[in-house]
PAMI-951988 format. One record per residue (C-alpha): residue number from 1; residue in one letter; x, y, z. Coordinates in nm, 2 decimals. Example, Ala and Ser with C-alpha at 12.3 -4.5 7.8 and 13.67 -1.06 7.14 Angstrom:
2
+-----+------+--------+--------+--------+
!  nr ! rest !     xx !     yy !     zz !
+-----+------+--------+--------+--------+
!   1 !    a !   1.23 !  -0.45 !   0.78 !
!   2 !    s !   1.37 !  -0.11 !   0.71 !
+-----+------+--------+--------+--------+
//
This chain:
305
+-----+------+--------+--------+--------+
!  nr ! rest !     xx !     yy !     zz !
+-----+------+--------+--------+--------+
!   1 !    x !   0.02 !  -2.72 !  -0.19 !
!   2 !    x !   0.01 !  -2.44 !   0.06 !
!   3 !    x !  -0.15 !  -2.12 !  -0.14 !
!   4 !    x !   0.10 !  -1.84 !  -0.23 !
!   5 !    x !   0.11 !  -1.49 !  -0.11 !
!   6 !    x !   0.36 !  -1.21 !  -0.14 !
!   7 !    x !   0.41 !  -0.83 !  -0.05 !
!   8 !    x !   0.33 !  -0.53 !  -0.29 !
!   9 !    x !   0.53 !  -0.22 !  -0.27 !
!  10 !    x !   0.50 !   0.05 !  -0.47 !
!  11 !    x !   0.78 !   0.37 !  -0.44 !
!  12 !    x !   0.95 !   0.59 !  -0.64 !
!  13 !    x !   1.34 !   0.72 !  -0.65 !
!  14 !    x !   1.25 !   0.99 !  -0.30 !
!  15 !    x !   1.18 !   0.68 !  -0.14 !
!  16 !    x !   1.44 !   0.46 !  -0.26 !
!  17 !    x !   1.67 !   0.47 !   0.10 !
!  18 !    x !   1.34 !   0.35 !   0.26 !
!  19 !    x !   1.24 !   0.10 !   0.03 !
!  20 !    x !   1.59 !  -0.04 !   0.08 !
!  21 !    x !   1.57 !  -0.06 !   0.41 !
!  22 !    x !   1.20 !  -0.25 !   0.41 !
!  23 !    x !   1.42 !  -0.49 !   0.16 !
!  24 !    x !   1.71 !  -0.56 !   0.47 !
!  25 !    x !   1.41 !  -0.59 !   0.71 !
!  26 !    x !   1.25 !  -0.87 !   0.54 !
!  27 !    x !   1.54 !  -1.04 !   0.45 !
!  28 !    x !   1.59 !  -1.06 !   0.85 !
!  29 !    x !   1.25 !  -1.11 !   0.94 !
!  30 !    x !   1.04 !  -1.20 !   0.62 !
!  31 !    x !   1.30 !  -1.39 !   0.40 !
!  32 !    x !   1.02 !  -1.67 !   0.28 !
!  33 !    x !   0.79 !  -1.48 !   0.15 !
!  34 !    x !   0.81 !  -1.30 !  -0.21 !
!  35 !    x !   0.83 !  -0.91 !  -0.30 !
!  36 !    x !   0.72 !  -0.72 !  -0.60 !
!  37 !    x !   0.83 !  -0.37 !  -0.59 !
!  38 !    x !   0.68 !  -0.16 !  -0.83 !
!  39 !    x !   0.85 !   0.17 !  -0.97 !
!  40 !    x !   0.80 !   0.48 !  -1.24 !
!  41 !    x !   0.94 !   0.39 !  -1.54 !
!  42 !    x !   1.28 !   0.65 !  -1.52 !
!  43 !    x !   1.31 !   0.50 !  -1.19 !
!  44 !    x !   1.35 !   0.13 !  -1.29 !
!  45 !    x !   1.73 !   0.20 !  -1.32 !
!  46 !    x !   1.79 !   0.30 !  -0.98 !
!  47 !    x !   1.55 !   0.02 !  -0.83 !
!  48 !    x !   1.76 !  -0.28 !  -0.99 !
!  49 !    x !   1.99 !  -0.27 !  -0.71 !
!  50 !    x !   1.70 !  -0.40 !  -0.52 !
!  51 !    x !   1.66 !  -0.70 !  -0.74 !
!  52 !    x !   1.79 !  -0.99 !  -0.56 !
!  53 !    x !   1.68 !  -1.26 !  -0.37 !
!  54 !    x !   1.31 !  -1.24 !  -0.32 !
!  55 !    x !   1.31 !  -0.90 !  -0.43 !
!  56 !    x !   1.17 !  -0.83 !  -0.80 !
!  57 !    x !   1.13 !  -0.50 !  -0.96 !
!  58 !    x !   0.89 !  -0.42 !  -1.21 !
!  59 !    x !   0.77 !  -0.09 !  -1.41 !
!  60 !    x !   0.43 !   0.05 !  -1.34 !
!  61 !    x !   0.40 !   0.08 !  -1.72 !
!  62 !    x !   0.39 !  -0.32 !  -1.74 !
!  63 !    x !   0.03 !  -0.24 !  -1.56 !
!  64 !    x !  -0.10 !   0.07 !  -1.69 !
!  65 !    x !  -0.34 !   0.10 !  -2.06 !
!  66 !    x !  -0.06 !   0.12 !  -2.37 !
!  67 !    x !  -0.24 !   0.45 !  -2.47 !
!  68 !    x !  -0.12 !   0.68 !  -2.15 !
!  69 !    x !   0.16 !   0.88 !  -2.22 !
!  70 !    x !   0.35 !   1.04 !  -1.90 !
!  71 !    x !   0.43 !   1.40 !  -1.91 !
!  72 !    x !   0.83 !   1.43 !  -1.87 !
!  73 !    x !   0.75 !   1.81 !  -1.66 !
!  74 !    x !   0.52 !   1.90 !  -1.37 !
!  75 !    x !   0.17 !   2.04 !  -1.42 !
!  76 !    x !   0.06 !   2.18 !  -1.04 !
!  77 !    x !   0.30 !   2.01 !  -0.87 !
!  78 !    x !   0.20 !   1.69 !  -0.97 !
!  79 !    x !   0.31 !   1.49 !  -1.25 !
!  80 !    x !   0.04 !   1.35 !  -1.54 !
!  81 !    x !  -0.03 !   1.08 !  -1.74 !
!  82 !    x !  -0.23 !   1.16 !  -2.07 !
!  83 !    x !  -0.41 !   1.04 !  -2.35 !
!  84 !    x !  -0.70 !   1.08 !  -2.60 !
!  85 !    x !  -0.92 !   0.82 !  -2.41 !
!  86 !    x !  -0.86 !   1.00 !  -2.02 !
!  87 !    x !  -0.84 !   1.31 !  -1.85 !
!  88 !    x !  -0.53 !   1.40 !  -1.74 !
!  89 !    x !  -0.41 !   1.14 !  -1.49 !
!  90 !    x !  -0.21 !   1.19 !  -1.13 !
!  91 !    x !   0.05 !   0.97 !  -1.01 !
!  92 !    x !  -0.16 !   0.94 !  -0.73 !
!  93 !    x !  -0.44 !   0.74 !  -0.94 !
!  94 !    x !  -0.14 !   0.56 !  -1.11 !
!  95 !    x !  -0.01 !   0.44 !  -0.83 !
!  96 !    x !  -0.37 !   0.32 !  -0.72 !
!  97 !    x !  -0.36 !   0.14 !  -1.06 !
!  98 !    x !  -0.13 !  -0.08 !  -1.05 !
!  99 !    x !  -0.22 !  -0.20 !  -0.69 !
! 100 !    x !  -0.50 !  -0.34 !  -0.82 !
! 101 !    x !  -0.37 !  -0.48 !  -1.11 !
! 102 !    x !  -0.04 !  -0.62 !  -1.00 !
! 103 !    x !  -0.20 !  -1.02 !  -1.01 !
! 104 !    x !  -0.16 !  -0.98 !  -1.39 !
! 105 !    x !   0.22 !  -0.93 !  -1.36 !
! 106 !    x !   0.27 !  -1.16 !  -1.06 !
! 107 !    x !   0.02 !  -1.44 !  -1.17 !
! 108 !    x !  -0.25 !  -1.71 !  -1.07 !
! 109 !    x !  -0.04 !  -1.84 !  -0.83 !
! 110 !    x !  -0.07 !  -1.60 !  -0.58 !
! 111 !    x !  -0.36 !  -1.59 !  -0.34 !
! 112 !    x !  -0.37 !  -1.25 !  -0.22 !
! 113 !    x !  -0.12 !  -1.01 !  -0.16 !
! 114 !    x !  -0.02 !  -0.73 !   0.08 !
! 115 !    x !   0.01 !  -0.42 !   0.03 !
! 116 !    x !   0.28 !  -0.21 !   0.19 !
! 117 !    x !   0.43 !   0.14 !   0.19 !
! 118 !    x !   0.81 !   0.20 !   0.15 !
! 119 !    x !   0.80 !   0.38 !   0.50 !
! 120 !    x !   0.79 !   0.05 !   0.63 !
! 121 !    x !   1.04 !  -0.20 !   0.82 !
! 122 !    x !   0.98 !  -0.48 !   0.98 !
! 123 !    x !   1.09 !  -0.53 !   1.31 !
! 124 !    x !   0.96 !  -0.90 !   1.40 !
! 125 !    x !   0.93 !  -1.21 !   1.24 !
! 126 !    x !   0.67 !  -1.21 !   1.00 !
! 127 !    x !   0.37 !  -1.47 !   1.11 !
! 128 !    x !   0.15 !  -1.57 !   0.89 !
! 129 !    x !  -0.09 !  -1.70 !   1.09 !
! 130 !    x !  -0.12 !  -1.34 !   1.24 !
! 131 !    x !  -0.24 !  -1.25 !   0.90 !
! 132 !    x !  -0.44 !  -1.53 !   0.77 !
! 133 !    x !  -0.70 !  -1.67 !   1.01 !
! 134 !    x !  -0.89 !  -2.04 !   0.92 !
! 135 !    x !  -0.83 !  -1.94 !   0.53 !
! 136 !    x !  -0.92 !  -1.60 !   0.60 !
! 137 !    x !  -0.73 !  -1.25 !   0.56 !
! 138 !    x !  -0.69 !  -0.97 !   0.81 !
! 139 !    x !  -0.87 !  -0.63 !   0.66 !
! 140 !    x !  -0.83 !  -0.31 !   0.91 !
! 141 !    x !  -1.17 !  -0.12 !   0.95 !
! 142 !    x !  -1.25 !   0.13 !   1.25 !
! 143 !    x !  -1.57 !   0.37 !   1.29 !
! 144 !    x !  -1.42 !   0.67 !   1.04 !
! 145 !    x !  -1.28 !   0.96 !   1.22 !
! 146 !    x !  -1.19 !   1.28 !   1.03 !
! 147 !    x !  -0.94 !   1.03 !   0.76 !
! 148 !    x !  -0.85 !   1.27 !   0.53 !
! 149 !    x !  -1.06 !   1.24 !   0.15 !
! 150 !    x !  -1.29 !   1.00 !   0.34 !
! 151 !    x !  -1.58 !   1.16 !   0.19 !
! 152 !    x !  -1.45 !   1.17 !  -0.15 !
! 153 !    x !  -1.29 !   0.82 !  -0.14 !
! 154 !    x !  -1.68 !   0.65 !  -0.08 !
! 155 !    x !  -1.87 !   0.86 !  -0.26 !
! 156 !    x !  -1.61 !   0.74 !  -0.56 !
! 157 !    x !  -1.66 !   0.40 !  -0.46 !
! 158 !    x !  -2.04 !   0.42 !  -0.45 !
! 159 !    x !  -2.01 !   0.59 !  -0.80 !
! 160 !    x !  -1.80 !   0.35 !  -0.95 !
! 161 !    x !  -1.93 !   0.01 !  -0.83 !
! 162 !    x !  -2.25 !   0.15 !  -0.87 !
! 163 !    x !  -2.36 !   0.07 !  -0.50 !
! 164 !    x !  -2.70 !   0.06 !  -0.40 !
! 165 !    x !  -2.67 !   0.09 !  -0.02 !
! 166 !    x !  -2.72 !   0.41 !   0.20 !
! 167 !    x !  -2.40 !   0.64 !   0.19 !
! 168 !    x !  -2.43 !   0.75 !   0.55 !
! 169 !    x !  -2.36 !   0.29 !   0.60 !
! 170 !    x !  -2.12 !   0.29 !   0.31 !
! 171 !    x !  -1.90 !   0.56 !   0.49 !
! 172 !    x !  -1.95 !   0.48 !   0.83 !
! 173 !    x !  -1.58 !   0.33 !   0.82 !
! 174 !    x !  -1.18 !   0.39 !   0.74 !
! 175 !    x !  -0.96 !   0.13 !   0.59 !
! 176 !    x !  -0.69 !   0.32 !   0.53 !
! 177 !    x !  -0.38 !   0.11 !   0.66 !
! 178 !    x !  -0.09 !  -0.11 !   0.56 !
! 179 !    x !  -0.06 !  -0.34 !   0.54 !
! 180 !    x !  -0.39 !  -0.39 !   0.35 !
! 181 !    x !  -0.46 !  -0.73 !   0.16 !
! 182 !    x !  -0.60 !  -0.81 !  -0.16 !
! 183 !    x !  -0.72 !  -1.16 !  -0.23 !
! 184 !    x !  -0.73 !  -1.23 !  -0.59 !
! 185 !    x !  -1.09 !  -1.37 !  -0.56 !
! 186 !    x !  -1.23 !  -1.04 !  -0.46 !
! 187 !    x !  -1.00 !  -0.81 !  -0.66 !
! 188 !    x !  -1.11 !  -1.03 !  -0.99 !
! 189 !    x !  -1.49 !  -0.96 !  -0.83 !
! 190 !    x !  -1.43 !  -0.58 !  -0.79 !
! 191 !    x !  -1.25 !  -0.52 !  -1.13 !
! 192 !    x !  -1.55 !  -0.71 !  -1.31 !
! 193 !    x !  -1.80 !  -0.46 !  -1.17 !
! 194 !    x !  -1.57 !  -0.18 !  -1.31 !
! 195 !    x !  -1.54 !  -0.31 !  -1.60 !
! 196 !    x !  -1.94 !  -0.37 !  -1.59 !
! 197 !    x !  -2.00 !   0.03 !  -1.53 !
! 198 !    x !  -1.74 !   0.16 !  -1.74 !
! 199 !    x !  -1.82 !   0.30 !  -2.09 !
! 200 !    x !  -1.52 !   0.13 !  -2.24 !
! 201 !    x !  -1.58 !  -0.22 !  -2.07 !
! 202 !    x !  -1.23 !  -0.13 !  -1.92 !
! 203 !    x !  -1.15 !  -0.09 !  -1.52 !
! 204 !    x !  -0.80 !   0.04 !  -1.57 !
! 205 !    x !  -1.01 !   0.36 !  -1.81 !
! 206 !    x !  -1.30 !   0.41 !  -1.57 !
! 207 !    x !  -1.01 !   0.48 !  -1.30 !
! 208 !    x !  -0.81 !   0.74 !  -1.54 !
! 209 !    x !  -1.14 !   0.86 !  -1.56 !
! 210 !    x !  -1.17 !   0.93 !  -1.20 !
! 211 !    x !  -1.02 !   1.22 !  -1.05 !
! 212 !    x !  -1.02 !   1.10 !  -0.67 !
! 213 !    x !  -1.06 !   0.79 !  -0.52 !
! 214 !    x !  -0.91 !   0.51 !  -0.29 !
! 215 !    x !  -0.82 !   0.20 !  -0.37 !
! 216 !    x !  -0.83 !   0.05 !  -0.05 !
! 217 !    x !  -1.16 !   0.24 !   0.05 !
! 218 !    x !  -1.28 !   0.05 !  -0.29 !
! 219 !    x !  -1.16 !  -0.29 !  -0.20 !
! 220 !    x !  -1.27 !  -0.23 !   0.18 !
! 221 !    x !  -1.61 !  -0.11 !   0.12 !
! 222 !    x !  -1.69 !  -0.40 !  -0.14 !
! 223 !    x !  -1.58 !  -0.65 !   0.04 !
! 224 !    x !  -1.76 !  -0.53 !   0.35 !
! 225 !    x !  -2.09 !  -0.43 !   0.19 !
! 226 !    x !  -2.12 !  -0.67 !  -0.10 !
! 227 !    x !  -1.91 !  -0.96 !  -0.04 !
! 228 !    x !  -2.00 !  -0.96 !   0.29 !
! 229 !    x !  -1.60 !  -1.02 !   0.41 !
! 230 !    x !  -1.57 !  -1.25 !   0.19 !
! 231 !    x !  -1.19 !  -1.44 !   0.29 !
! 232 !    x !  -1.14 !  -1.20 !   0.53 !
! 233 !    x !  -1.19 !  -1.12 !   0.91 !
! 234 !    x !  -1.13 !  -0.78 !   1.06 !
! 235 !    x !  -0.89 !  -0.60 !   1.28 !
! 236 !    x !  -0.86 !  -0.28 !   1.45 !
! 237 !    x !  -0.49 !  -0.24 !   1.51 !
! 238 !    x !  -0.22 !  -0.15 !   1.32 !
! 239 !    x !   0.04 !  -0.40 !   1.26 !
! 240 !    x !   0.30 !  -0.13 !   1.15 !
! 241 !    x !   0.23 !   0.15 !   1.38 !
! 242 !    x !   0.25 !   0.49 !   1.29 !
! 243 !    x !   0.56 !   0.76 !   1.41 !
! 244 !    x !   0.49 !   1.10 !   1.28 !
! 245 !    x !   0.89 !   1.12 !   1.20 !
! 246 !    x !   0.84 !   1.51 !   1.13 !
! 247 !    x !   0.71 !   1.51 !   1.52 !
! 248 !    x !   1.02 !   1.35 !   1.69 !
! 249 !    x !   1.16 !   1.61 !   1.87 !
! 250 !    x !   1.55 !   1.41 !   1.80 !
! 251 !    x !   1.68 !   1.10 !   1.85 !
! 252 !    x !   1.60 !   0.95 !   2.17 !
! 253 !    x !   1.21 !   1.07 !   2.14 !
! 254 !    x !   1.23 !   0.84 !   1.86 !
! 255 !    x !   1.41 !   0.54 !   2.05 !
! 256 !    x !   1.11 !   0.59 !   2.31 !
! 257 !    x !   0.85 !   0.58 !   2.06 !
! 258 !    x !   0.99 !   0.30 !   1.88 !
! 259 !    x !   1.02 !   0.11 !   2.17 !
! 260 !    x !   0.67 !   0.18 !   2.30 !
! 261 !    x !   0.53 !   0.11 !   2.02 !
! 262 !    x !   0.71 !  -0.23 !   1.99 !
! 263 !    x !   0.63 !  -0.33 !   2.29 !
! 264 !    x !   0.28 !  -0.47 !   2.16 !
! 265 !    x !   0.25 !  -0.80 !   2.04 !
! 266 !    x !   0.08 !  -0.74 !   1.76 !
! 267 !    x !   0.29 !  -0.53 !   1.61 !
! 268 !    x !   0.55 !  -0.62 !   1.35 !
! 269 !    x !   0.71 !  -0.34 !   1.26 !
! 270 !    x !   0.64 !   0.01 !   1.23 !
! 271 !    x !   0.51 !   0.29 !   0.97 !
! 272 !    x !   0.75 !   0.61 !   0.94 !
! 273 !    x !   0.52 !   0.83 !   0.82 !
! 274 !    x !   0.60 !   1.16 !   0.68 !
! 275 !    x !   0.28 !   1.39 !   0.67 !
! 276 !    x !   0.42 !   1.69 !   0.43 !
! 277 !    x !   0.73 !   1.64 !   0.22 !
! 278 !    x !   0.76 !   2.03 !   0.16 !
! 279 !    x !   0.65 !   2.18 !   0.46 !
! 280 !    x !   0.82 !   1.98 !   0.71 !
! 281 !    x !   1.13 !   1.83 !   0.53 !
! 282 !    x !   1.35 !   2.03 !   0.76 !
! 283 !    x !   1.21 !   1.86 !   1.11 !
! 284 !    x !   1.24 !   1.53 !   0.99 !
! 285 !    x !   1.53 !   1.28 !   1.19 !
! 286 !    x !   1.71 !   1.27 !   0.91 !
! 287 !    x !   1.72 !   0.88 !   0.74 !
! 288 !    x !   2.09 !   0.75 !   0.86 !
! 289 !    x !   2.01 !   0.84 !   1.16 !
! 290 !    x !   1.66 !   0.67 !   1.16 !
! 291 !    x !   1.85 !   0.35 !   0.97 !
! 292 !    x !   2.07 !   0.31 !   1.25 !
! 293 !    x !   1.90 !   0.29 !   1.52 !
! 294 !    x !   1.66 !   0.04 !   1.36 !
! 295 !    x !   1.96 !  -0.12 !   1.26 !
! 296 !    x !   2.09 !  -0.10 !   1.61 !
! 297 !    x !   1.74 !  -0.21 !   1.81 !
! 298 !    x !   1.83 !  -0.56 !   1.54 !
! 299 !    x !   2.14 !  -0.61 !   1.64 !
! 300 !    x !   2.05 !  -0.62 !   2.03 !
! 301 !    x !   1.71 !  -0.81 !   1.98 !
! 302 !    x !   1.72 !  -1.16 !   2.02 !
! 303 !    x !   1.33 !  -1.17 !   1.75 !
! 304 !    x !   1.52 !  -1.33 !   1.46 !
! 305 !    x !   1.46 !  -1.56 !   1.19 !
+-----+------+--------+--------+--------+
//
């Protein structure tokens, strides 16, 4: 029997419109494969209407320690978890969480997993075999130039895996992307050297504990120093390239980038990134507009499953 993989999505209710769409692009182009969409607790309500097909919804509290209590107001414009165990703990590092510990909701049965944002949609079939290689897993790296945190993000790795190597070879790389794989053999590897290092023999704590880091900058970096790519083999490229949505001067600027950017065979999709919610809310294409001309670039493509 064939090993098992499915795709990981974590969102919240801002995202919901987006995360519905991703849902109608893989049931075009992805309809085999599973998808675990994982959502804040007072979100779970809203997210049901998602449930169907291959689509399953869980809460992010099915994941996280059974001590962490989330704060129902804002601290800082972020919202916290807390407890008597952790420092106060971002959604950001939540969210990080339960990425690496969705294989003890999904199960055994999956082999590894991809990670991908809401923002997403494909726009292609999905092929496997442009994602797994002679048993092997695509994992992005690329020499690091200015990412944002990238400092922070491997010096937080080398801290909590307790890594050995130089820093300036530790950090010579980004794998920031999506989507990003996890095989369970190397997440089950990384978690036990958490757990190792921790104070409470527990990953999930030494993570609260952690103001900043990134979980794919973890995975990436252990499986490239210490597991030596380990069920993997890298790529360079993006498979959902990025538009900057906040830099698409209207419609037809983001026809011609989509387009463009399609136009590659690797691709599969694309990435509709939005670089600050608050700042440049008012310059984004605004989504129905965005939906439908995905929805019309389907309906004249003759890609379909």
């Amino acid at each position: 029997m064939e090993n098992k993989v499915a795709i990981i999505t974590q969102s919240y209710k801002n995202d919901y419109k987006e995360c519905k769409l991703l849902c109608e692009s893989m049931d075009r182009f992805a309809p085999s494969i599973d998808h675990f969409i994982f959502v804040n607790d007072e979100d779970y309500k809203l997210f049901q209407r998602l449930q169907y097909g291959k689509h399953r919804v869980f809460k992010k509290s099915t994941i996280l320690p059974w001590y962490l209590i989330r704060l129902p107001w804002k601290m800082m414009g972020h919202h916290f978890h807390v407890s008597l165990f952790t420092i106060p703990v971002r959604e950001w590092i939540i969210q990080q969480i339960c990425k690496l510990g969705v294989f003890e909701v999904i199960g055994d049965e999956y082999e590894a997993v991809f990670n991908i944002d809401s923002e997403t949609v494909f726009m292609k079939p999905f092929n496997l075999d442009m994602w797994k290689k002679d048993g092997k897993y695509l994992l992005y790296r690329v020499k690091n130039i200015n990412e944002p945190s990238h400092d922070e993000y491997c010096r937080a790795a080398q801290k909590l895996l307790d890594l050995k190597e130089d820093y300036d070879k530790i950090s010579y790389y980004n794998y920031m992307n999506t989507p990003v794989c996890f095989v369970r053999e190397n997440i089950q590897l990384i978690l036990d050297e958490l757990k190792k290092h921790s104070k409470l023999h527990s990953w999930k704590n030494a993570l609260c504990n952690t103001y900043r880091f990134g979980e794919y900058y973890m995975y990436g970096i252990y499986t490239d120093h210490e597991l030596k790519m380990k069920n993997h083999y890298l790529i360079d490229y993006h498979v959902f390239p990025q538009i900057d949505i906040s830099e698409c001067s209207g419609v037809n600027d983001f026809k011609s980038r989509m387009t463009e950017l399609l136009e590659d065979d690797k691709a599969e999709g694309l990435w509709l990134q939005k670089k600050d919610r608050k700042l440049l809310a008012d310059k984004y294409l605004d989504f129905e507009t965005i939906d439908k001309v995905i929805k019309e670039y389907w309906g004249n493509s003759i890609i379909c499953v």
